[in-house]
N, C-alpha and C positions, 0 to 999 in steps of 0.2 A: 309769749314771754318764756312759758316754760321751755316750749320748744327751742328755741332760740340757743335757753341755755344747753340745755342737751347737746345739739349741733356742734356747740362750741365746745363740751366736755369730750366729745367724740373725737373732734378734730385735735383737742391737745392731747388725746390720749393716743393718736396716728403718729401726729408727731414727734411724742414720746416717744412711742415704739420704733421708729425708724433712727431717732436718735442712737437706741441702743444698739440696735441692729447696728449702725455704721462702727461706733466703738466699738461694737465686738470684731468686726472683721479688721478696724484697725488695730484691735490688741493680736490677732492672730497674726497679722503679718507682722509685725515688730518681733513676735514671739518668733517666729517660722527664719526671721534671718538668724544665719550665726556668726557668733561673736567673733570674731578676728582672733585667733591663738598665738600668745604672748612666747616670744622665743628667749628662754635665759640664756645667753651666751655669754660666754667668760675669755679673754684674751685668749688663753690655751685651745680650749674648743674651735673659735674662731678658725686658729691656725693650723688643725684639723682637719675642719671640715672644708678650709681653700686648697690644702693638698690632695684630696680626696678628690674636688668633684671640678678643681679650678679647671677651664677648659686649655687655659696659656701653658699647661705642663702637658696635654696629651700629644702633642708634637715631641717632644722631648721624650715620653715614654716609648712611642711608635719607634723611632729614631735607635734607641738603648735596645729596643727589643731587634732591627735590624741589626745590629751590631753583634748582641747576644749568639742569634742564630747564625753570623757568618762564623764569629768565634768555636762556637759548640761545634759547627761540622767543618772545621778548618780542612779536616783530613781528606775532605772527599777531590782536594787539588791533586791527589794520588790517584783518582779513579780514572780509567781510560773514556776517552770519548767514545761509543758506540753509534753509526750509521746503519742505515738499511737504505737500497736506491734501488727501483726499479723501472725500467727504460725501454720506451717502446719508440722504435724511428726507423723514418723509411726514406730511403738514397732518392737524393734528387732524380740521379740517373741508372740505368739499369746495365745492371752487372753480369756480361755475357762470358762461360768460361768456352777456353782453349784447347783440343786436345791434346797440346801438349803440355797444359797445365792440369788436362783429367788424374785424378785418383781414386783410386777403389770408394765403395760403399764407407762409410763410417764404422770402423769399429773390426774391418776384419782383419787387418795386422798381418796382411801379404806385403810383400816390395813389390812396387810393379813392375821395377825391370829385370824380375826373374823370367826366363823363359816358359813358358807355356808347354807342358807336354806333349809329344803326338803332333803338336802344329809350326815347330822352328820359329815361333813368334814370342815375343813377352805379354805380361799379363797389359802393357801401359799400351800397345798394339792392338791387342784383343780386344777390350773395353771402348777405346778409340772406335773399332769401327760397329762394335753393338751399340755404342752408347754417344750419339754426333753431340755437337758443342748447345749447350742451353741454357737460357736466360734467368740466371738468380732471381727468386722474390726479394720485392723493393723492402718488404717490412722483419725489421730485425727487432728481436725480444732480448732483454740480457737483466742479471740481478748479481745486486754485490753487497755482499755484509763485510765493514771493516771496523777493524779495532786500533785506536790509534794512542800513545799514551808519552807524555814529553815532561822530560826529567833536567833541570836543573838548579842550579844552587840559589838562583831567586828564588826558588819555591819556598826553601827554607828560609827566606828571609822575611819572603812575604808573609808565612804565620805570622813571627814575630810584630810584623806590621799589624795584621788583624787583633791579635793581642792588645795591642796598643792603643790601636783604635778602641775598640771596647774599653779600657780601662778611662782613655778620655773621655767617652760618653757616659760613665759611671760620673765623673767629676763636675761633667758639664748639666746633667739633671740633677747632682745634691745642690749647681749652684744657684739653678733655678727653682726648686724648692726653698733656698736659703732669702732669693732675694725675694719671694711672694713672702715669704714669712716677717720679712721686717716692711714688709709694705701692708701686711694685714694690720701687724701691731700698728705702725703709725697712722692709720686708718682709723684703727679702733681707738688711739687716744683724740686723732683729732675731731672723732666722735662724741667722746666724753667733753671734750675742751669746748665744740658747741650747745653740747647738751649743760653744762657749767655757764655757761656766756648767755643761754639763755635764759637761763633761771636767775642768773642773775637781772637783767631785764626785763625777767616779771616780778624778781622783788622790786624791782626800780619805779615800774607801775603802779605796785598797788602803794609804793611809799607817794608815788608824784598824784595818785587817785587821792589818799590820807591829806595832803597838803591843799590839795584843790578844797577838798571840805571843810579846812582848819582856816582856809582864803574865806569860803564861803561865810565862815559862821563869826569870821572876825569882821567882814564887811558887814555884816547884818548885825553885829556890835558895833558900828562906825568907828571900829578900829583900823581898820585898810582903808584904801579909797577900792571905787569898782575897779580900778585898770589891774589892780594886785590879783582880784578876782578871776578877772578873763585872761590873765597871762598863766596863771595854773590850769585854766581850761583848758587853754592853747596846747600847754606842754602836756596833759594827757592824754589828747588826740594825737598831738605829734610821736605818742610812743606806740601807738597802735599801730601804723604800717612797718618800725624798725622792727619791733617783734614779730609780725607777719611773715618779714623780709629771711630775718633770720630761722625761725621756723621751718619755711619754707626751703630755706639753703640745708638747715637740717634732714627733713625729710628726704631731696635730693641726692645729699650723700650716704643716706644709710643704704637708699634705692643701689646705689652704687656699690656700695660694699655687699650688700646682699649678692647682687650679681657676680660679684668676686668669689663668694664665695658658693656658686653652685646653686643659689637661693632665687626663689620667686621676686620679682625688685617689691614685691610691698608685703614681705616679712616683717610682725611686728616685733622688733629685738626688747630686751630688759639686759642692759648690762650692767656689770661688775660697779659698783660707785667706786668713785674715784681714791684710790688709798695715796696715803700720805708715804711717799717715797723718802731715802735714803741721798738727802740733796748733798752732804759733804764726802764724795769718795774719793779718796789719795790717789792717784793716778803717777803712773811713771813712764814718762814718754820715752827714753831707752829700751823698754821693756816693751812695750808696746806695738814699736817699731817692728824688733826683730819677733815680736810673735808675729805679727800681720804679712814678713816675707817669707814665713812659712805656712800660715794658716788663711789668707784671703783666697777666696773662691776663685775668683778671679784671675792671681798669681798662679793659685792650681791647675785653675784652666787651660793657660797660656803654655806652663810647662808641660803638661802632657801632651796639647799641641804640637809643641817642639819636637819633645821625644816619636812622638808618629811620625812626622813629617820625617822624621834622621829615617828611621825604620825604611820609610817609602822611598828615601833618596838612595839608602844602602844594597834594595829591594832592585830599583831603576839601574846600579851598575851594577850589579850581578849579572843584570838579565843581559845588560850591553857587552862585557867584557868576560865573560865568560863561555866556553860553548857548551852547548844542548845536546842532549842523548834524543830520540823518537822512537819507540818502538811502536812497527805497524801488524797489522795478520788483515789481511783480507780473502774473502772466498767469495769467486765470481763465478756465475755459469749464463752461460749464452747456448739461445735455443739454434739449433743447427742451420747455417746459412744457407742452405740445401733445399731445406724445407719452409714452407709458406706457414706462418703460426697462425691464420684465420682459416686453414683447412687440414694441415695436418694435424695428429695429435699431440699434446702435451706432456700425457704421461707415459712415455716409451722413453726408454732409457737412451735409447739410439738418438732419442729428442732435442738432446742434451749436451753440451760439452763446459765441462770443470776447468775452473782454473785458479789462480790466487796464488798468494806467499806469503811468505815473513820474514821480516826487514828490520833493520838496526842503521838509522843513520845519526852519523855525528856530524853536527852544523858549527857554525861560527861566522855572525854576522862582520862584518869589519866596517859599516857605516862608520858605527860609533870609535872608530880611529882617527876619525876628522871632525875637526871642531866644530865644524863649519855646519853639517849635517844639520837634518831635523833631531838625530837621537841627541847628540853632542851638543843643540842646545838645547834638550829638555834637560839633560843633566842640570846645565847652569842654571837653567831655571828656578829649579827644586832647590836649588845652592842660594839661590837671591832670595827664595821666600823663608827659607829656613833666616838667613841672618834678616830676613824682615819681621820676624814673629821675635828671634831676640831682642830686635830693639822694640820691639812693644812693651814686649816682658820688660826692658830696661824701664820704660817712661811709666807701666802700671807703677812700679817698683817708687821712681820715683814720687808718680803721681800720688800715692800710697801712705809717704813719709811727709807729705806737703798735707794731706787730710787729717792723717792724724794730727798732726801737730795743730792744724786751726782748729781739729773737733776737741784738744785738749782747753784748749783754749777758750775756745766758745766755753766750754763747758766749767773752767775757771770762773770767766766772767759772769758765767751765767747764775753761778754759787753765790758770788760776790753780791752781785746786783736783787735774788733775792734776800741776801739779810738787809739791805738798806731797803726794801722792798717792804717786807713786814714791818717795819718802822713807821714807813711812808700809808700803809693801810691800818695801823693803829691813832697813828695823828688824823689820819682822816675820818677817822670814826669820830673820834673824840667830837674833832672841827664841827661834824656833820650835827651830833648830838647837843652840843650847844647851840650851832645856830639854828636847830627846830626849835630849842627850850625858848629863845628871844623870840622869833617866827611867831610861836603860842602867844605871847604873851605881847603881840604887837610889836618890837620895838627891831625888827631887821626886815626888809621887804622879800616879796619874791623869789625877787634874781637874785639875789645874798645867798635864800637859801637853794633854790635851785642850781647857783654854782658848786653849792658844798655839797650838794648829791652827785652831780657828777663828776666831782674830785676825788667822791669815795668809792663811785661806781669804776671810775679809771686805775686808780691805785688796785682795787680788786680783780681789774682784769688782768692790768699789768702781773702782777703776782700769781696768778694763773697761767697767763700763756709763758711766764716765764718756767714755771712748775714741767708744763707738758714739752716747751723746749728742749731743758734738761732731761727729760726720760726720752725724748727722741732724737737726741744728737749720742746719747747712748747707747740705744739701740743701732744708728748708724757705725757708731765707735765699736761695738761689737761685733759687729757684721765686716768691718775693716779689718780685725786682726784674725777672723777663725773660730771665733770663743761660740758656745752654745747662747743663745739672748738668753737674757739674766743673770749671766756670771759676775761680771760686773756689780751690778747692783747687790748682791746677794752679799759683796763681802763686809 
């Protein structure tokens, strides 16, 4: 018996111990992970840190910095072309000389057909019979350094052009800067507008959880029947996968925006709550109009386009209708055809023979005197795309004055519809509130009151996404005319 007991005091006390043993290794590992670091990010920041690390602006920067560098060393279109050539070739056929084509040695600057002292012969006589006819080496050596350098009035024009170019890639990366920045902001609100819709839906839970219990405790008073019972059940299950759903959609888009912005996709953000904006701002679509055809990015874009394109067209007849100066300098020397260069020497001056000069020619193409040519129609070319970018520039223009006007509009209506809005979410509170007081007290069912929940959950969404509508058809509104985002709003 005693034994017995013992055994069994042993064995709970193994037990025990392994018990503890297991918890302690599970508190180490819970300890040992870490905690996911909360990121507070504020609109501003946001739009930040997506110019900094966005990867959709490094093409745009590559791009500006090519442009940069043609600009900064525009000058070097003055610098001469420099070559060096050196040529080793050997004659299909071989090269036998004639006495009556013999001449002296290289280099000693007799006439041959002086006569000969002492012998009534000429030197071209004498040489002839010491020296009979023989067969040139097939392989010939020669090197030529030339300088060449070509001057005319397209050059000057074409700076102009590179100028130009650069100052359009200046406009063309502030305007993709501009439109990441109104796409971060509307990101971030309709960030917040999920994170609001959701919260709202879990107050809607735990008010539809509260009612299931107030079902519960009024059937168990034989105040309800049981169906009032199970259809509050019903509807509290049935909120569990729209808020999963929604969750879920949230989670996705932050993944999203994180990656926008240069971020790991499962950065945990803490943003800005949501501020009570400046919903009635006077707007003046006259005003608005002619700021937007000077200040839209877009319109900027277009015009600087233009203005290059003229540049490059002005650049293309110069080069056509104009003539060309060249200045050349070349210095050749070729190794003596006399001599075999795989057995004779190299370095003997007698090796050798010099040559080269220096040149001045003035050209002038005349293709481009006929229409017909390939020059004659790249002109027209460049003439059809030039008035093709103005009628771009025309229909942005237009297009422009067609947006604003429906974004003034929207944004009227949008004003309008929230003050009948907060009206519509105060009557439904009210509604909501009475019909739980009757609900408590037995005398409206269910679906009475779960209609008035979701009259008041719809009224408060309505009046929310109408909230973030108006700060993002703003944001677009400002992006349309030029203005910095927030100016708008600020007034």
């Amino acid at each position: 018996m005693i034994h017995s007991y013992n055994k069994a005091g042993k064995t709970r006390r193994i037990f025990g111990f392994t018990l503890g043993l297991i918890f302690l290794m599970c508190s180490l590992e819970i300890s040992g992970q870490e905690t996911p670091q909360v990121m507070k990010l504020g609109i501003n920041e946001a739009v930040e840190l997506a110019i900094k690390n966005n990867l959709s602006l490094q093409n745009a920067r590559l791009d500006l910095d090519t442009k940069q560098r043609k600009s900064d060393l525009v000058w070097n279109q003055f610098l001469p072309s420099l070559s060096a050539t050196g040529t080793l070739a050997r004659d299909n056929y071989a090269t036998t000389t004639q006495q009556s084509m013999l001449v002296l040695p290289y280099g000693t600057g007799i006439p041959t057909t002086l006569p000969v002292y002492g012998t009534g012969a000429t030197y071209h006589e004498v040489f002839a019979r010491l020296v009979p006819s023989m067969t040139l080496p097939n392989w010939h050596v020669m090197g030529n350094f030339s300088a060449t350098l070509d001057f005319s009035f397209a050059l000057i024009a074409g700076i102009q052009t590179i100028h130009s170019d650069y100052q359009a890639g200046l406009v063309t990366l502030e305007k993709a800067k501009l439109q990441l920045e109104r796409d971060v902001r509307k990101m971030y609100n309709q960030i917040l507008l999920l994170e609001q819709s959701t919260t709202l839906l879990r107050d809607n839970y735990e008010n539809v959880t509260r009612q299931a219990a107030i079902a519960e405790a009024n059937y168990n008073a034989g105040l309800v029947p049981r169906l009032s019972w199970l259809q509050a059940q019903v509807a509290v299950e049935n909120m569990k996968p729209t808020i999963a759903e929604a969750e879920n959609g949230l989670m996705m888009l932050k993944a999203t925006f994180a990656m926008n912005l240069g971020l790991p996709y499962d950065t945990v953000f803490e943003f800005e709550n949501f501020k009570t904006e400046n919903f009635s701002i006077p707007l003046e679509l006259t005003e608005l109009i002619s700021k937007a055809a000077t200040g839209k990015p877009d319109i900027l874009e277009l015009q600087k386009n233009i203005i290059t394109l003229q540049q490059s067209r002005k650049a293309a007849a110069m080069q056509l209708y104009t003539p060309f100066l060249r200045f050349g300098w070349t210095l050749s020397s070729t190794f003596n055809p006399m001599l075999n260069p795989f057995k004779d020497t190299w370095f003997s001056k007698d090796s050798w023979r010099g040559g080269g000069n220096f040149s001045i020619t003035l050209g002038y193409s005349f293709n481009s005197l006929f229409p017909f040519t390939k020059e004659g129609q790249g002109l027209k070319d460049l003439d059809n795309r030039v008035r093709s970018l103005n009628i771009a520039l025309a229909q942005v223009i237009r297009g422009t004055e067609l947006e604003i006007f429906n974004k003034v509009n929207a944004l009227d209506k949008t004003q309008a519809s929230m003050g009948a809005q907060n009206g519509a979410v105060e009557l439904a509170e009210l509604t909501y509130k009475l019909t739980e007081e009757a609900y408590r007290a037995g005398l409206q069912d269910f679906q009475t009151l779960r209609g008035s929940a979701l009259a008041l959950e719809q009224a408060r969404y309505q009046l929310l996404s109408q909230q973030f509508s108006y700060i993002n058809d703003l944001i677009d509104l400002e992006y349309a005319i030029g203005v910095p985002f927030g100016t708008i709003n600020s007034r």
